[in-house]
C-alpha positions as MATLAB code, in Angstrom:
seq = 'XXXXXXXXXXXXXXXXXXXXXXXXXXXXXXXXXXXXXXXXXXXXXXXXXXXXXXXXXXXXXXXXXXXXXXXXXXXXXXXXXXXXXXXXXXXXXXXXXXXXXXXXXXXXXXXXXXXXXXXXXXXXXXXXXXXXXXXXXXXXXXXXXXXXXXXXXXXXXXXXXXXXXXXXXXXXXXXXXXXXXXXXXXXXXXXXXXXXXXXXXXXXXXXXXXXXXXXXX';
ca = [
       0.000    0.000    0.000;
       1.412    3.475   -1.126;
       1.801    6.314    0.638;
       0.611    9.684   -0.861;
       2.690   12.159    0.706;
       6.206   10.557    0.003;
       5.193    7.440   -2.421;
       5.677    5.603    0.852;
       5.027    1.396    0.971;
       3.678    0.010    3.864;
       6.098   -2.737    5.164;
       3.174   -4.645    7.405;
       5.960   -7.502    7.609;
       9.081   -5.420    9.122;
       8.975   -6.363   12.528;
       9.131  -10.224   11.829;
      11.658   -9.707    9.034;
      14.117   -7.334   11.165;
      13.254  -10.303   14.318;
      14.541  -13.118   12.209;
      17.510  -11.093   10.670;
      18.352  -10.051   14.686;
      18.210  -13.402   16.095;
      20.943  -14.870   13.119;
      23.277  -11.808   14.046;
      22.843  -12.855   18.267;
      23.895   -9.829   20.239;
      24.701  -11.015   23.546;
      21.836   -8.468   25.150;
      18.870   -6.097   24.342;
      17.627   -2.784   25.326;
      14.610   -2.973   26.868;
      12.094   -0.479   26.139;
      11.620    1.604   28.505;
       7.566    2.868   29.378;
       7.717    4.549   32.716;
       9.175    7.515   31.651;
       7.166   11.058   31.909;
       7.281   14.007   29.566;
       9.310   16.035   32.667;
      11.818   13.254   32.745;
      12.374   13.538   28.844;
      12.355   17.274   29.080;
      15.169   16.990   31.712;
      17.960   14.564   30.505;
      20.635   15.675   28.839;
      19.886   14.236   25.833;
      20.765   17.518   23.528;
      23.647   19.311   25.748;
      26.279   17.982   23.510;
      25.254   19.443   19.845;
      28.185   21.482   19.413;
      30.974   18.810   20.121;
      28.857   16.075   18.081;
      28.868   18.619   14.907;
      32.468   18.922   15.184;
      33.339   14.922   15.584;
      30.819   14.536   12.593;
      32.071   17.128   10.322;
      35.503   15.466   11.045;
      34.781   11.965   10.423;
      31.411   12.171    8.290;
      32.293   15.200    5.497;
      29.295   16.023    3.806;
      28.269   13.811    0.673;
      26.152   15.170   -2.124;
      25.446   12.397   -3.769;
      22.290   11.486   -0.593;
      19.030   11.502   -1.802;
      17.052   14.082   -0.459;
      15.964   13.984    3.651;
      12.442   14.941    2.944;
      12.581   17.122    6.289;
       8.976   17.015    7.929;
       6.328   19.698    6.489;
       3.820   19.334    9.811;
       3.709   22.421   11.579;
       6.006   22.823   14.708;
       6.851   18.943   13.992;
      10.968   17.724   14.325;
      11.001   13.894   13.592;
      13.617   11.923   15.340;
      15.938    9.815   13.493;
      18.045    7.012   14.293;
      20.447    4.803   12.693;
      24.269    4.641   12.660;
      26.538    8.039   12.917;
      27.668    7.452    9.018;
      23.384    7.136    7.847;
      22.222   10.225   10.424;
      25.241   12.825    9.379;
      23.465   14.348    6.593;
      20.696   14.976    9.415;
      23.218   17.084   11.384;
      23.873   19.087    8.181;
      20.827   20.058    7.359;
      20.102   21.064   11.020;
      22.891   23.168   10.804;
      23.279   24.836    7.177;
      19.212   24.517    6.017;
      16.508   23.764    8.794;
      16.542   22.366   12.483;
      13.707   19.908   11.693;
      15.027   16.396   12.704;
      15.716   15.364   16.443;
      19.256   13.654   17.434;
      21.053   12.781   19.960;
      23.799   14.848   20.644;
      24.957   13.988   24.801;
      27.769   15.495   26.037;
      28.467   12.500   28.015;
      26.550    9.912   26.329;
      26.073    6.410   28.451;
      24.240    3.326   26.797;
      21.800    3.997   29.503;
      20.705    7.627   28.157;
      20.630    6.360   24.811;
      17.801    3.769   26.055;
      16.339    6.246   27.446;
      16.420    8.463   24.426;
      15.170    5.945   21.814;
      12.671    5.055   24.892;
      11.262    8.342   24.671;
      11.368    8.724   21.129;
       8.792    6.228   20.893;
       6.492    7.676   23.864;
       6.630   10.675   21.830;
       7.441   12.613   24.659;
      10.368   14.503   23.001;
       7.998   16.834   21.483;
       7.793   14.800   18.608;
       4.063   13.418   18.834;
       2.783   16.733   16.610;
       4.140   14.471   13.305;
       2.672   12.086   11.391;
       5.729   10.025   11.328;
       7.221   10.995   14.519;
      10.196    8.426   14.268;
      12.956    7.577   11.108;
      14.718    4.626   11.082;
      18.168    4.148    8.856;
      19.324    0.525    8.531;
      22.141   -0.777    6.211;
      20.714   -3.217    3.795;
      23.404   -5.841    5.258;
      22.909   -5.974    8.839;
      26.172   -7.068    9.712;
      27.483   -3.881    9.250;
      25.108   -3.561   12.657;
      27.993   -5.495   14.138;
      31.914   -4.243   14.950;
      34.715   -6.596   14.117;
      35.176   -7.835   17.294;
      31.566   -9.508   16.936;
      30.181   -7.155   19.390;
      26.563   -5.596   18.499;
      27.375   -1.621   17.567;
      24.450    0.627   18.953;
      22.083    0.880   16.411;
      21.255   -2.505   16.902;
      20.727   -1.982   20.307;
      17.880    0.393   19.021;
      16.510   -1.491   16.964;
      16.023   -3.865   19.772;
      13.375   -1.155   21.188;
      12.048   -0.223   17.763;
      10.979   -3.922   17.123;
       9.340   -3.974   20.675;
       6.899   -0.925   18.907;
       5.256   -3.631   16.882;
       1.152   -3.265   18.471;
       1.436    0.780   18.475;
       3.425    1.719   14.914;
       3.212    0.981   11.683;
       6.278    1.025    9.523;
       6.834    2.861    5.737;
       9.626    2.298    3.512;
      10.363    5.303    0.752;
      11.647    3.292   -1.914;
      15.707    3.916   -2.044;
      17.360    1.635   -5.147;
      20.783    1.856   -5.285;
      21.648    2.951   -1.890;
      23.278    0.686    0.280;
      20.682    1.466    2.851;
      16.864    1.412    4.146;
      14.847    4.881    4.963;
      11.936    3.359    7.078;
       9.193    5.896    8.526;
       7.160    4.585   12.088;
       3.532    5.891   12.124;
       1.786    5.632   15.683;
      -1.758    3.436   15.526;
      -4.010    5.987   16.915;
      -5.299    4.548   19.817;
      -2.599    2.527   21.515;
      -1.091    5.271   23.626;
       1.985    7.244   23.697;
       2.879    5.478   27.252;
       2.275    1.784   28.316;
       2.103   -0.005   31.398;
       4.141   -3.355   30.668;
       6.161   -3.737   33.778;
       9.718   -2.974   33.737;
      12.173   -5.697   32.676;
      15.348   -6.413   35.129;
      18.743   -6.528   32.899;
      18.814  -10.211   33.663;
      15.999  -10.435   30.569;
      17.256   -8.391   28.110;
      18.241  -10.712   25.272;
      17.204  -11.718   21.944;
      14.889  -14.307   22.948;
      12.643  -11.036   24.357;
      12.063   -9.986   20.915;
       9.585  -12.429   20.482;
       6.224  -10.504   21.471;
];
């Protein structure tokens, strides 16, 4: 099913193809996603404080290409979409915050921990970082071969970590694809099910649970 706005194709099938492809790759844990969290709590962590040192380490390591397609920035009024994905598929975000329009949301932490990136990519999803005005309030970059999701030491890199949360979204969004042949990557756009909430209730998961095996919901 198409998409008017952006010729975008309904993927109804992403979550069980992205659980399959996860469970051959085997990270050794997951994030959990995290549903307690309040708007004042997302308001408050320092999830943005770092901006000006993550442009710099970015425009060092990431110069900008101008061969990408086009971003399609959000047109919603007052909306900023979030995007996530590996630092080398969300650059181009950072430069068009900077040089054209501040219209995506990324994390940028002074002192980033894997625990406020959970958080982050947590909140994302409880569209509680002021991102709930969009109609796609969440963009997802994944490398067509997932094992680029891992390092060479066989250790999962981050993004897989996220996507660990993402696929736990599976009962409140439904996932887009804008068509992208020829680029060694996927542009996938989460819509929220009206309905289903921008918090739930599931009860908090200890660390001791937060593996692979959890994916299957």
């Amino acid at each position: 099913m198409k998409h008017p706005s952006l010729n975008l194709v309904e993927r109804p099938n992403f979550f069980t193809n992205y659980k399959r492809n996860l469970n051959t790759i085997t990270p050794s844990a997951c994030w959990t996603y995290e549903s307690l969290l309040t708007q004042k709590t997302c308001d408050m962590a320092p999830f943005f404080n770092g901006v000006d040192s993550t442009q710099a380490y970015i425009e060092q390591h990431f110069p900008y290409d101008s061969t990408l397609p086009i971003l399609y920035p959000p047109t919603e009024e007052g909306c900023k979409q979030v995007v996530l994905g590996t630092f080398e598929l969300i650059a181009p975000y950072f430069y068009y915050n900077k040089y054209v329009s501040d219209k995506f949301i990324l994390l940028a932490a002074k002192h980033w921990s894997e625990k406020l990136n959970q958080e982050y990519v947590s909140c994302a999803f409880q569209m509680l970082l002021h991102n709930a005005s969009c109609q796609f309030p969440v963009r997802v970059l994944l490398p067509n071969d997932l094992s680029r999701l891992v390092r060479t030491n066989r250790s999962p890199r981050i993004t897989l970590f996220e996507l660990c949360i993402v696929l736990q979204q599976s009962n409140r969004f439904k996932v887009y694809e804008y068509p992208m042949e020829g680029y060694p990557y996927r542009m996938y756009f989460m819509k929220h099910i009206p309905g289903t909430g921008g918090r739930r209730t599931m009860k908090r998961k200890t660390r001791k649970n937060r593996s692979l095996r959890m994916l299957k919901i």
